[in-house]
DRENNUGU-836213 format. One record per residue (C-alpha): residue number from 1; residue in three letters; chain; x, y, z. Coordinates in nm, 3 decimals, padded with zeros to 5 digits. Layout:
! residues N
SITE     n   res   chain        px        py        pz
SITE   NUM   ALA       A         X         Y         Z
...
END
This chain:
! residues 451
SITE     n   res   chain        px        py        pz
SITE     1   UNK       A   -01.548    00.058   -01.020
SITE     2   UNK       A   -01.690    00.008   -00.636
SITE     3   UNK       A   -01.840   -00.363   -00.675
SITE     4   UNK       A   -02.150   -00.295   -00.478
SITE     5   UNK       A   -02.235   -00.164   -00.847
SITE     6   UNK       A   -02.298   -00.475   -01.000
SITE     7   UNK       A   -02.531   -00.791   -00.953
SITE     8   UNK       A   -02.327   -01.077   -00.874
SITE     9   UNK       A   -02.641   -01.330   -01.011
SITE    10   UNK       A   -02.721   -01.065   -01.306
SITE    11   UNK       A   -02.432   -01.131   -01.590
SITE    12   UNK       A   -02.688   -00.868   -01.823
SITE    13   UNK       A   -02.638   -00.601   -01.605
SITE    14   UNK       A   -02.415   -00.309   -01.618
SITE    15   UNK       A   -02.051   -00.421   -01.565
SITE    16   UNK       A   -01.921   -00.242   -01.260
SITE    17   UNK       A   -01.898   -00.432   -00.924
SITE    18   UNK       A   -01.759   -00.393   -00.476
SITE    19   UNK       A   -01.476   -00.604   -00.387
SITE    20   UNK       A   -01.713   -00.733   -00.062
SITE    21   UNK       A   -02.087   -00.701   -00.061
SITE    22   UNK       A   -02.274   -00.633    00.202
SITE    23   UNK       A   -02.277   -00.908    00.514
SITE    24   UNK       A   -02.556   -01.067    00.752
SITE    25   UNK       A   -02.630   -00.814    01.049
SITE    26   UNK       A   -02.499   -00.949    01.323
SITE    27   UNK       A   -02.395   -00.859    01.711
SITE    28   UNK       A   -02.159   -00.545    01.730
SITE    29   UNK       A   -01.827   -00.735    01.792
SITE    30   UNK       A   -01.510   -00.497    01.680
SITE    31   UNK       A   -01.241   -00.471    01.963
SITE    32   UNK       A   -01.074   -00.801    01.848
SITE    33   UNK       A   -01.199   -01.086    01.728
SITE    34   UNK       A   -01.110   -01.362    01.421
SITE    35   UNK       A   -01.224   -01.111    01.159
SITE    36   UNK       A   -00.966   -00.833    01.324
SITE    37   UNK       A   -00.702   -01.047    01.327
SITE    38   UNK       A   -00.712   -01.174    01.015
SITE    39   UNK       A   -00.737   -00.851    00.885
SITE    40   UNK       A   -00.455   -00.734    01.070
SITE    41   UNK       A   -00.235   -01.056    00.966
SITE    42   UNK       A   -00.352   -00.958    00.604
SITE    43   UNK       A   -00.236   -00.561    00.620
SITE    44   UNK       A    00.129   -00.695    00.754
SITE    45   UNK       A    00.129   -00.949    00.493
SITE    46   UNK       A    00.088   -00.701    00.218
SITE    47   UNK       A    00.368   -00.410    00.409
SITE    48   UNK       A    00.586   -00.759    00.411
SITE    49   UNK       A    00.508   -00.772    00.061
SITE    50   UNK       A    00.590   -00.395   -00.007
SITE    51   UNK       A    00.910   -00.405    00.153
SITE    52   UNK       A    01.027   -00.707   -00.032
SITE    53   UNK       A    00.886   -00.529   -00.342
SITE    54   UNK       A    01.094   -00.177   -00.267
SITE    55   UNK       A    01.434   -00.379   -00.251
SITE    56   UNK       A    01.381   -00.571   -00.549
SITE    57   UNK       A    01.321   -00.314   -00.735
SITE    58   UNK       A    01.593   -00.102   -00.567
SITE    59   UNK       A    01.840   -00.376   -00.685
SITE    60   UNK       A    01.707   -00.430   -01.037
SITE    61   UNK       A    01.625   -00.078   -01.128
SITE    62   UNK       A    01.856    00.223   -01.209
SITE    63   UNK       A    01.837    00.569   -01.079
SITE    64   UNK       A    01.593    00.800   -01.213
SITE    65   UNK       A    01.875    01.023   -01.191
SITE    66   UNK       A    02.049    01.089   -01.486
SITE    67   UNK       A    01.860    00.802   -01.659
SITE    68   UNK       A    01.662    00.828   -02.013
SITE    69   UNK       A    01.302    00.785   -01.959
SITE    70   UNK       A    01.159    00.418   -01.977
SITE    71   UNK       A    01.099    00.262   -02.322
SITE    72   UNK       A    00.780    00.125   -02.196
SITE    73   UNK       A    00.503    00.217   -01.922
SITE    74   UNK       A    00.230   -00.070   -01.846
SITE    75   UNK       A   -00.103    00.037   -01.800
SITE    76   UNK       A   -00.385   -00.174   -01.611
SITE    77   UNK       A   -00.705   -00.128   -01.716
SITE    78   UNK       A   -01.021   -00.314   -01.632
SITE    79   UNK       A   -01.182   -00.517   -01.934
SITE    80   UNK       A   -01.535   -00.256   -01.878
SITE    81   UNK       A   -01.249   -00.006   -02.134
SITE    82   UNK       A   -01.175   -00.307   -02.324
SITE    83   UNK       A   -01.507   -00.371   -02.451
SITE    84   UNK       A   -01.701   -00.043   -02.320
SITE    85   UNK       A   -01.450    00.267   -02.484
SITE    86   UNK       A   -01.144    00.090   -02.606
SITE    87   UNK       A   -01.166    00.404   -02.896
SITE    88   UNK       A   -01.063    00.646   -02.591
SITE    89   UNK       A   -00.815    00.437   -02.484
SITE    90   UNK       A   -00.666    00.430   -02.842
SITE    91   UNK       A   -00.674    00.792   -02.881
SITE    92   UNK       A   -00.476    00.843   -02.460
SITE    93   UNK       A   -00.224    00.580   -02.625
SITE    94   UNK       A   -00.150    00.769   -02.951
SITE    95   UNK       A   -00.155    01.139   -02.798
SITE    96   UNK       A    00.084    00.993   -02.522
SITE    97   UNK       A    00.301    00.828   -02.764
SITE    98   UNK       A    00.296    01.140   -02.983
SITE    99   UNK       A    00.445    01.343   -02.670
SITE   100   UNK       A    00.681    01.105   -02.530
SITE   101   UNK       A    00.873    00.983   -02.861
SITE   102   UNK       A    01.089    00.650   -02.831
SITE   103   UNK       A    00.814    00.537   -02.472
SITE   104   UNK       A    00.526    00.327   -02.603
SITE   105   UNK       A    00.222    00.217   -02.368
SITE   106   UNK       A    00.116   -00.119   -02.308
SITE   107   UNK       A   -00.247   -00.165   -02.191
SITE   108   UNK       A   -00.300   -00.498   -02.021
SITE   109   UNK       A   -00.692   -00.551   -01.930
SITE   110   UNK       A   -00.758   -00.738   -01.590
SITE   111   UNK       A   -01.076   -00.846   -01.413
SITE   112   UNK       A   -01.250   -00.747   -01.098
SITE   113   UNK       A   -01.220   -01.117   -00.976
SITE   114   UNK       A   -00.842   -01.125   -00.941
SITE   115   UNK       A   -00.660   -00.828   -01.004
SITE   116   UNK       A   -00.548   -00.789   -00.653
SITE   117   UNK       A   -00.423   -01.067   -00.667
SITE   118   UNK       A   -00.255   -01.039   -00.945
SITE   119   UNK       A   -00.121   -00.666   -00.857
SITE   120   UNK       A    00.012   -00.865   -00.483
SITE   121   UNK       A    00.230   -01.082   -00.647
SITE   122   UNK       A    00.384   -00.786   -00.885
SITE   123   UNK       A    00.476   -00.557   -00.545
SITE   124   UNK       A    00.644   -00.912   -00.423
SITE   125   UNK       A    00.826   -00.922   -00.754
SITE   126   UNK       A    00.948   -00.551   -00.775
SITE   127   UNK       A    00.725   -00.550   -01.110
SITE   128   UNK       A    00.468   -00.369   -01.054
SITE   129   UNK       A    00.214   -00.156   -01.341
SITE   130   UNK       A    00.278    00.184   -01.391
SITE   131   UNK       A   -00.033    00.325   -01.383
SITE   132   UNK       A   -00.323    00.061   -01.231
SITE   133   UNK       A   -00.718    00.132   -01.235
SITE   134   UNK       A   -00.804    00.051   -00.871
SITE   135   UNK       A   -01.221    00.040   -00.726
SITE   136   UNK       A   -01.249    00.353   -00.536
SITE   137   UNK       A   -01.340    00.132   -00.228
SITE   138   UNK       A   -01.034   -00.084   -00.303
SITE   139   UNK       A   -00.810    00.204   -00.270
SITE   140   UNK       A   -00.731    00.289    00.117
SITE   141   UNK       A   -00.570   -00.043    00.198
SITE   142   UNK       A   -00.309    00.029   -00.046
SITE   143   UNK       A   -00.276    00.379    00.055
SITE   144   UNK       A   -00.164    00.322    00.389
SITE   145   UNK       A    00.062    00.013    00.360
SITE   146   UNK       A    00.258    00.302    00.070
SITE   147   UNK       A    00.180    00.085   -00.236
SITE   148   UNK       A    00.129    00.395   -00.424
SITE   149   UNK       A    00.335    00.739   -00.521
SITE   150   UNK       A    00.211    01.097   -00.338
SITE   151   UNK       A    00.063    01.284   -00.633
SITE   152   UNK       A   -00.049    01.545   -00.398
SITE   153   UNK       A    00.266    01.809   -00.524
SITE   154   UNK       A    00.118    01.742   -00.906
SITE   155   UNK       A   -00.264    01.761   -00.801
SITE   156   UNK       A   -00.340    02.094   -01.004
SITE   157   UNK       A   -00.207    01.946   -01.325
SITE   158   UNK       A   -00.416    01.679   -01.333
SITE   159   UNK       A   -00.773    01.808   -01.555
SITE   160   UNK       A   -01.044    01.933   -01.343
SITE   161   UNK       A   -00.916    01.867   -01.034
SITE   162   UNK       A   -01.040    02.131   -00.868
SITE   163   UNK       A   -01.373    02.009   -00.943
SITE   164   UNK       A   -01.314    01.677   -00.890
SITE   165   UNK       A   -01.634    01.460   -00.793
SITE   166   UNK       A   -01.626    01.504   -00.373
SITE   167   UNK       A   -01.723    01.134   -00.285
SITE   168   UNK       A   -01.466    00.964   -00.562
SITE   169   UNK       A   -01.205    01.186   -00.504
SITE   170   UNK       A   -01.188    01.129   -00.115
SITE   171   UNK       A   -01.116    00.715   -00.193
SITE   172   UNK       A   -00.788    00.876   -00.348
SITE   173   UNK       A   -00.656    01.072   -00.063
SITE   174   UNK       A   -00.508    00.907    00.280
SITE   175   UNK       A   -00.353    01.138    00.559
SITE   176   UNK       A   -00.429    01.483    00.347
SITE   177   UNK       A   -00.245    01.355    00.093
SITE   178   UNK       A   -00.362    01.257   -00.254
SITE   179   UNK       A   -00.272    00.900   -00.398
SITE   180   UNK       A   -00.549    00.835   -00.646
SITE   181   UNK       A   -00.707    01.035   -00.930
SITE   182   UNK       A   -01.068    00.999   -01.003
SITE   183   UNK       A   -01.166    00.791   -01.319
SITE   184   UNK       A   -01.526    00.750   -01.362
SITE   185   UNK       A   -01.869    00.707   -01.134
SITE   186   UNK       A   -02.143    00.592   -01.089
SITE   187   UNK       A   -02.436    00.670   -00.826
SITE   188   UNK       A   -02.744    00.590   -00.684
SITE   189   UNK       A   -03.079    00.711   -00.731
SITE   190   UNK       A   -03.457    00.665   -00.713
SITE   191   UNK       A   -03.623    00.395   -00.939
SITE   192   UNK       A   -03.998    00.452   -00.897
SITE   193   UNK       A   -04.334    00.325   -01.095
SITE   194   UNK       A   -04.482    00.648   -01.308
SITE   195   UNK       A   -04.835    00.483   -01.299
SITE   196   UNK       A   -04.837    00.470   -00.907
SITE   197   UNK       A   -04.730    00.821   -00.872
SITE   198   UNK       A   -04.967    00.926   -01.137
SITE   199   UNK       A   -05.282    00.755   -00.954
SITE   200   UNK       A   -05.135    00.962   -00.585
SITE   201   UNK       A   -05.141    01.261   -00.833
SITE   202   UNK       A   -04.768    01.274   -00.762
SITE   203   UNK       A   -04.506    01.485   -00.915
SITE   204   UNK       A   -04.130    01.389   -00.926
SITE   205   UNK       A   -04.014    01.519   -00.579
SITE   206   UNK       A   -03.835    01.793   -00.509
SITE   207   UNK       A   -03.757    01.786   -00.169
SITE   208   UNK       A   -03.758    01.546    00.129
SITE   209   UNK       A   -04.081    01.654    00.223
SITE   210   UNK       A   -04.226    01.584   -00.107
SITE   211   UNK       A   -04.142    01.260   -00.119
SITE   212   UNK       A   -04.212    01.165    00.203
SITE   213   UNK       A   -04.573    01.343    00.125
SITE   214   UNK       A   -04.615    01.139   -00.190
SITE   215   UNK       A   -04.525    00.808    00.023
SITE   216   UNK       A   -04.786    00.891    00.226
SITE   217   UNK       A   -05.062    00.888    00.002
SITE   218   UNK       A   -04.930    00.595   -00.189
SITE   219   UNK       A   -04.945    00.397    00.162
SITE   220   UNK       A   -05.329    00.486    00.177
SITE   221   UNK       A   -05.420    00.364   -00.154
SITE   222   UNK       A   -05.205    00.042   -00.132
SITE   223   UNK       A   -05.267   -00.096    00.263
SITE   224   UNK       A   -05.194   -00.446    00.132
SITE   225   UNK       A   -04.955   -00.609    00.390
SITE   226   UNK       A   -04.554   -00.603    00.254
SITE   227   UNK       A   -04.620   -00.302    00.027
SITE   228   UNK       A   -04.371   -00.021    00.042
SITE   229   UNK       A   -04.377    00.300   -00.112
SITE   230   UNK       A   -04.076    00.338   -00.141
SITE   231   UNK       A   -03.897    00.011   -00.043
SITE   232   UNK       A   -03.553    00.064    00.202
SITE   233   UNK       A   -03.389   -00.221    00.396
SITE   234   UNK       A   -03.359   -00.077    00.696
SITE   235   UNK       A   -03.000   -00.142    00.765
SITE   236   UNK       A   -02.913    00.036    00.451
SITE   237   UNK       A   -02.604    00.242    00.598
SITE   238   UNK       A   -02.554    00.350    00.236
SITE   239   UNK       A   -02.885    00.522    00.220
SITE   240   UNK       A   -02.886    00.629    00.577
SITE   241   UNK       A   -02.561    00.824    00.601
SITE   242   UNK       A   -02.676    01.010    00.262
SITE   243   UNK       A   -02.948    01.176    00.547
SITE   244   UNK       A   -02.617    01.238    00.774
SITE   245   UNK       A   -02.406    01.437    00.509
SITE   246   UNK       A   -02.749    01.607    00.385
SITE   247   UNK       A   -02.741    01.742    00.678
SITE   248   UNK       A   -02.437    01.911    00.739
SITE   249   UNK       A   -02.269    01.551    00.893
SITE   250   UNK       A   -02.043    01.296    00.881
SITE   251   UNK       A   -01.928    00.993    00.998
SITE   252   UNK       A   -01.580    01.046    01.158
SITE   253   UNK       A   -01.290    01.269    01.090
SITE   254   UNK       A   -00.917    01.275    01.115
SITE   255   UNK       A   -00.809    01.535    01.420
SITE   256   UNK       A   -00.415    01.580    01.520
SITE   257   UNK       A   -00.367    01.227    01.425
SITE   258   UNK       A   -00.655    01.051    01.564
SITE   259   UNK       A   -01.000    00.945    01.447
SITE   260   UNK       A   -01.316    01.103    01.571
SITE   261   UNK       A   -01.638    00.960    01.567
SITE   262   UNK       A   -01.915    01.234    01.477
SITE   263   UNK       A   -02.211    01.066    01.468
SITE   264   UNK       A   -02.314    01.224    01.796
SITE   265   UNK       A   -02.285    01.587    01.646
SITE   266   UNK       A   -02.611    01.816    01.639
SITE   267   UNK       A   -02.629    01.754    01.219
SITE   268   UNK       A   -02.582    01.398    01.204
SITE   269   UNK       A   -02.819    01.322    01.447
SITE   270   UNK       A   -03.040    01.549    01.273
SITE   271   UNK       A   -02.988    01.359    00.975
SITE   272   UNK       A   -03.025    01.043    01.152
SITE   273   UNK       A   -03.369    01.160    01.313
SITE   274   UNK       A   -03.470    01.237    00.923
SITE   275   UNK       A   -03.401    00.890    00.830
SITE   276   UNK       A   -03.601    00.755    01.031
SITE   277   UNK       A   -03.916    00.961    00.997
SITE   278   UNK       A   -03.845    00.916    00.627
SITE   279   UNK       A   -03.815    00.528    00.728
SITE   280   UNK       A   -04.114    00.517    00.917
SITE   281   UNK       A   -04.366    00.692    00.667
SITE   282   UNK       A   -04.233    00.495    00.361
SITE   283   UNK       A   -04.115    00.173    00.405
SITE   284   UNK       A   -04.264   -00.167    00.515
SITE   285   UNK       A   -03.922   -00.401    00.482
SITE   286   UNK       A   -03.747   -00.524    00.805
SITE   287   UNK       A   -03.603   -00.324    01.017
SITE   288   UNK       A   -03.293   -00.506    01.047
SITE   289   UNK       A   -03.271   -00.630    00.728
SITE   290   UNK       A   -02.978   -00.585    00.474
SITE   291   UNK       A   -02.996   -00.411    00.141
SITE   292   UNK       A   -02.978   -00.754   -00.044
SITE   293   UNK       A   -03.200   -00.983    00.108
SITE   294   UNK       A   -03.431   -00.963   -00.054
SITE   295   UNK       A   -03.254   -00.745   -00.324
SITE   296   UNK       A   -03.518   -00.423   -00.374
SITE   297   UNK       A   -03.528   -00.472   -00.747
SITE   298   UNK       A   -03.676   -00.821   -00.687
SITE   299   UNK       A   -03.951   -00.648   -00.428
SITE   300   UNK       A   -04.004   -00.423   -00.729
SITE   301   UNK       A   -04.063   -00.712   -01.016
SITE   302   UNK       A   -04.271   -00.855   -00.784
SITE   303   UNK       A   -04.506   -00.565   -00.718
SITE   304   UNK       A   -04.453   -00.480   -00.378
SITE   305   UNK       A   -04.262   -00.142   -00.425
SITE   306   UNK       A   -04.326    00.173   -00.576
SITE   307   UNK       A   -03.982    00.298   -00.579
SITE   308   UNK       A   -03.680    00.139   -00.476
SITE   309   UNK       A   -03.318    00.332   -00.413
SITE   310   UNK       A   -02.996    00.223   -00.584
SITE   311   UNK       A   -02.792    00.214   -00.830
SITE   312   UNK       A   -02.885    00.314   -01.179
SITE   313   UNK       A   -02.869   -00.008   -01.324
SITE   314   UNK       A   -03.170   -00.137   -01.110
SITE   315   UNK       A   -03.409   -00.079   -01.415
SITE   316   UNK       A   -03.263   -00.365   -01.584
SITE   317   UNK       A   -03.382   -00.598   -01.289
SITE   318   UNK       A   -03.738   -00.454   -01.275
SITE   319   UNK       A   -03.928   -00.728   -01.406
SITE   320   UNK       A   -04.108   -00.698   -01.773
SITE   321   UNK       A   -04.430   -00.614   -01.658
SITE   322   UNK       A   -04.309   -00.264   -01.560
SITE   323   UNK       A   -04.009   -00.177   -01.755
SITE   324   UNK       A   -04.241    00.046   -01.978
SITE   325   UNK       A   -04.351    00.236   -01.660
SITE   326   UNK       A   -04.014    00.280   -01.443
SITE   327   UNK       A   -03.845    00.583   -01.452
SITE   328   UNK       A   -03.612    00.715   -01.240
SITE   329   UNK       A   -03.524    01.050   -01.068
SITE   330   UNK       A   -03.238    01.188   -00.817
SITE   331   UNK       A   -03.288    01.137   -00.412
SITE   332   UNK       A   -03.383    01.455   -00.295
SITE   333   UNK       A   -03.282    01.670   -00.004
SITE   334   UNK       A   -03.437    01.797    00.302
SITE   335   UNK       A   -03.363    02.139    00.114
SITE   336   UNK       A   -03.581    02.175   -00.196
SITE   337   UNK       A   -03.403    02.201   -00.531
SITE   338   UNK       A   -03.061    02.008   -00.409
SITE   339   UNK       A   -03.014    01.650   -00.475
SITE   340   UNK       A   -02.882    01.429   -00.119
SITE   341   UNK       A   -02.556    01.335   -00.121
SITE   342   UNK       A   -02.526    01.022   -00.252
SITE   343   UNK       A   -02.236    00.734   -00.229
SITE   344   UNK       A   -02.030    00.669   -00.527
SITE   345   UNK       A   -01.908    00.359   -00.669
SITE   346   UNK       A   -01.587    00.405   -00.931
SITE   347   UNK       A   -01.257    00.389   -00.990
SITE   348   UNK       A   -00.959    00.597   -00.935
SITE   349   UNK       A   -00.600    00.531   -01.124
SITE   350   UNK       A   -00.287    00.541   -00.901
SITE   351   UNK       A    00.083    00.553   -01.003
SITE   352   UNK       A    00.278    00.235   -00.755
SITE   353   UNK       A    00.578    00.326   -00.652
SITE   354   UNK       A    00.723    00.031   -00.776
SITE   355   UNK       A    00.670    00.209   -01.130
SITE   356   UNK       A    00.965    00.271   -01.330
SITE   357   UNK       A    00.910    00.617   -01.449
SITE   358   UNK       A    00.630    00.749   -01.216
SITE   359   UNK       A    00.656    01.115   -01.423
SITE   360   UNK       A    00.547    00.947   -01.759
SITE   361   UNK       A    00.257    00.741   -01.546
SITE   362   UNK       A    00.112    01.068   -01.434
SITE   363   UNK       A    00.145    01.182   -01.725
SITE   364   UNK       A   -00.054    00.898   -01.895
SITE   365   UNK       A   -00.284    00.958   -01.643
SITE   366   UNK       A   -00.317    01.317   -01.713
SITE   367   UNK       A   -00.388    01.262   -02.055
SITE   368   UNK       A   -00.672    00.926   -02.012
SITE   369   UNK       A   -00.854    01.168   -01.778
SITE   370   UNK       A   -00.869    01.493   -02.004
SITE   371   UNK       A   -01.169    01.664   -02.080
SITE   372   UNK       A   -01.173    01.454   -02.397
SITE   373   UNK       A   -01.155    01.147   -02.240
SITE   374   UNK       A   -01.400    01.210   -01.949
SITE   375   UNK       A   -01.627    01.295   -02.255
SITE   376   UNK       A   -01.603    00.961   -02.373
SITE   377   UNK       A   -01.655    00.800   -02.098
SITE   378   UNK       A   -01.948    00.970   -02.032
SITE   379   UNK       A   -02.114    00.897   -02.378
SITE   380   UNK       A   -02.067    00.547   -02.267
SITE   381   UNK       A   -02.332    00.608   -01.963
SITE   382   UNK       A   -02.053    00.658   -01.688
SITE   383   UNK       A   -02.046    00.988   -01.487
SITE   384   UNK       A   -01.767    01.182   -01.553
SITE   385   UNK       A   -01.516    01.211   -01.299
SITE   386   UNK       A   -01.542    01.636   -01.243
SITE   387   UNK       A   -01.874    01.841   -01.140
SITE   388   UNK       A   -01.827    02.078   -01.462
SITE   389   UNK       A   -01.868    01.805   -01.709
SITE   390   UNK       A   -02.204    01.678   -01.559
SITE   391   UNK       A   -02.472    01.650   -01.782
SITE   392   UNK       A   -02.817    01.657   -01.733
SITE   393   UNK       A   -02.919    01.298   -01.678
SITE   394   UNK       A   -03.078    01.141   -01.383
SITE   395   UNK       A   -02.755    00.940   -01.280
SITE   396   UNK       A   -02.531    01.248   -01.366
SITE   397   UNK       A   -02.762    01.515   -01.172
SITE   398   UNK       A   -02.705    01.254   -00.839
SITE   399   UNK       A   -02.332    01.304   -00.837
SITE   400   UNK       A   -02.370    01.632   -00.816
SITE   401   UNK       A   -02.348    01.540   -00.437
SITE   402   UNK       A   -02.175    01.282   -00.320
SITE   403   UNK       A   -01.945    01.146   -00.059
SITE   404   UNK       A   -01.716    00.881    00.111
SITE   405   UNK       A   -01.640    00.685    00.388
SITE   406   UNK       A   -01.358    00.734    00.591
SITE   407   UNK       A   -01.015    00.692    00.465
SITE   408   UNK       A   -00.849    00.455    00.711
SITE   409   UNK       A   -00.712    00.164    00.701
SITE   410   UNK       A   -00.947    00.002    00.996
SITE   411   UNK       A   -01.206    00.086    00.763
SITE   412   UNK       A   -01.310   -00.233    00.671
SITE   413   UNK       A   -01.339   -00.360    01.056
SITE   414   UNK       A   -01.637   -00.093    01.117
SITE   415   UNK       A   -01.808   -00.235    00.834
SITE   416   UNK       A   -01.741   -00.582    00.878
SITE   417   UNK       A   -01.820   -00.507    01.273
SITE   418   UNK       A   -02.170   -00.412    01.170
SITE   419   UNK       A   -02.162   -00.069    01.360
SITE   420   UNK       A   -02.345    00.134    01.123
SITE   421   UNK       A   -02.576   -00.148    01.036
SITE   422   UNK       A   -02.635   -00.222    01.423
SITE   423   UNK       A   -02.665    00.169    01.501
SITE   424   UNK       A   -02.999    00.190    01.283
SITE   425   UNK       A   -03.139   -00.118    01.360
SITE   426   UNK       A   -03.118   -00.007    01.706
SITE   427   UNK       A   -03.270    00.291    01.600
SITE   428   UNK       A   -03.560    00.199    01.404
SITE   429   UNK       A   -03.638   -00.039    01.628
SITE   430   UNK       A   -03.639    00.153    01.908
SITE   431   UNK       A   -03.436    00.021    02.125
SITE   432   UNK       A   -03.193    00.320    02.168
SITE   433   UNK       A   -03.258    00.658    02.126
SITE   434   UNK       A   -03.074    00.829    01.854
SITE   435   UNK       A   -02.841    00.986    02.134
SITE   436   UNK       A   -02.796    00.634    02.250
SITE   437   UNK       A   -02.706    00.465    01.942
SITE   438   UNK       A   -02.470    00.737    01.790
SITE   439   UNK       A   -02.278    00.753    02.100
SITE   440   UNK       A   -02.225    00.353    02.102
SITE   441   UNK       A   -02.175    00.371    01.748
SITE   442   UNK       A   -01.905    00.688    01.799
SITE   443   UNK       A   -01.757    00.492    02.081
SITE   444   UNK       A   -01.710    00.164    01.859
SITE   445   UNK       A   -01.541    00.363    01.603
SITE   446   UNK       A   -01.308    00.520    01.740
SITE   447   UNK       A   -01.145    00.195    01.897
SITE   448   UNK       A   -01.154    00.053    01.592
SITE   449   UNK       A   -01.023    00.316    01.309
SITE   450   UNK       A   -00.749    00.399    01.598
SITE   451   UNK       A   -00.629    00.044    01.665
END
């Protein structure tokens, strides 16, 4: 899963993690640069890598033409199955095995810390998995250096697609076409203090006005310096660009070949202009400030929030003092009744091409993400991977909404360039209008996603 869903200091937290967390704001610097460069020496490195892979395999492989299927398919799975549902892992194995006759499935466990690693030096070695459980923000590199098979033609057998989870299922798809299949979630929502909202003779929002009404009169009855209502960093591009999709935006798209920043559109900036009213009337942290210093569950313990917004596993980091009075509730929208779109963390399992019987990997695949399956999952605490087999809980009820960045393989550069994060500082500061920054911010991506 996405590691931004884990605490890197909290081992007692939940288990899911993002492969990078979020860096120090600094000065807009993305045409170029150290960071670009090693980025780009790092994407040749791994095509190097794939072609090397392709020929090996080429030479040591036979045809799939005319060929029996293969005795054996290996299947990575993070250790979270391993110790979280190995029992629905067991019962994929034996239903797969009980289809396919004479082709047995070997499930080797790896780790967040070094499976990429790991999965590098199989493309060198033409041995790659046949089915491998990738972080949805882990997946677009490999996407568009071809690591992994086009299941795009197969899309409608694979359970629930069509109501495949919007944010997780965009990590799996690169150009239109669809490379990953969506595994599990999880989301972010509102962690807030019941007695604090009980004494403003608050209700649990149900709209963006509501809350930002509520905030208000919390403010007023705690004016103690460093006290937030409801605490946001304000660089906190996750949290921001839920505002932008709310309403109606996003933050690029893919026209006749070329990326388009759309930050400057009519919605986004209305969504933008939201934020920061939202911002203004609610929280007292930095305005240029990242999400993780300080982290907001630790502003929480120490009694200078009355909500924070995050993941769901912030309650375990909440301090004992007010673990008996946090509860938690689903970011609403600027339209009452509808949740904001929130970003997911997951994971998303993709066939490589280095497999040696890609048919039986989807089909594997098929089968670990049934109905049945996604059902066991979720009685582990992990959202489902569809919108029909939501249930009713807090961090289910947030998915219902979600989304993604974009797809491309400059990705990375915009984030580690600090554009988002520079945009809103810029304009919660006030030193840019919202017209100003968007257009900088539009201007900055497009050189970058279309280097």
């Amino acid at each position: 899963m996405a590691k931004w869903y884990k605490p890197i200091v909290r081992p007692f937290a939940a288990s899911r993690a993002t492969s990078r967390g979020p860096q120090p704001l600094q000065a807009v610097r993305v045409h170029g640069g150290t960071s670009m460069k090693a980025r780009f020496f790092a994407a040749a490195a791994l095509a190097a890598v794939l072609a090397v892979g392709a020929t090996t395999a080429a030479s040591a492989r036979p045809s799939h033409t005319g060929r029996a299927a293969a005795s054996k398919i290996t299947v990575w799975l993070q250790t979270d199955a391993q110790s979280g549902w190995p029992n629905v892992v067991a019962a994929a194995k034996a239903e797969f095995e009980s289809k396919h006759p004479g082709t047995t499935v070997d499930v080797q466990y790896q780790s967040w810390v070094d499976h990429l690693s790991k999965f590098d030096a199989t493309l060198a070695g033409g041995n790659t998995p046949d089915v491998i459980e990738m972080g949805n923000t882990e997946m677009t590199k490999y996407m568009a250096a071809g690591a992994f098979a086009n299941l795009s033609s197969q899309k409608s057998s694979f359970p629930n697609s069509k109501n495949w989870l919007k944010g997780l299922a965009a990590s799996g798809i690169y150009n239109g076409k669809t490379y990953g299949v969506p595994y599990y979630a999880g989301s972010r929502v509102v962690t807030y203090r019941t007695d604090l909202f009980r004494k403003a003779h608050a209700k649990v929002p149900t709209s963006l006005a509501a809350f930002t009404a509520t905030a208000k009169r919390i403010a007023k009855q705690h004016a103690s310096r460093g006290f937030s209502p409801v605490y946001i960093a304000g660089t906190d591009w996750y949290f921001a660009m839920g505002f932008v999709y709310d309403y109606g935006g996003q933050i690029a798209s893919l026209k006749h070949g070329k990326w388009v920043g759309q930050l400057e559109s009519k919605k986004a900036r209305a969504g933008l202009a939201a934020f920061k009213r939202f911002f203004t009337a609610a929280s007292r942290a930095s305005k240029t400030t990242i999400e993780t210093r300080p982290n907001p569950y630790d502003v929480y313990a120490q009694g200078k929030a009355a909500s924070i917004v995050g993941p769901a596993w912030f309650t375990c980091c909440v301090g004992k003092k007010y673990t008996k009075t946090t509860k938690q509730f689903v970011m609403p929208s600027h339209v009452k009744g509808q949740g904001m779109p929130g970003f997911l963390g997951g994971s998303d399992l993709a066939v490589p091409n280095g497999s040696n019987d890609k048919s039986l990997a989807a089909d594997f695949i098929r089968i670990y993400t049934s109905t049945a399956s996604e059902r066991g999952f979720q009685a582990k605490g992990n959202i489902p991977n569809a919108t029909n087999l939501l249930g009713h809980s807090v961090n289910e009820r947030a998915a219902q909404r979600s989304w993604f960045v974009p797809t491309a393989k400059n990705w990375v550069n915009v984030e580690n360039g600090n554009v988002l994060r520079t945009m809103l500082a810029r304009i919660l500061t006030g030193k840019a209008s919202i017209a100003q920054a968007t257009a900088f911010a539009d201007s900055n991506i497009e050189l970058t996603l279309n280097q």
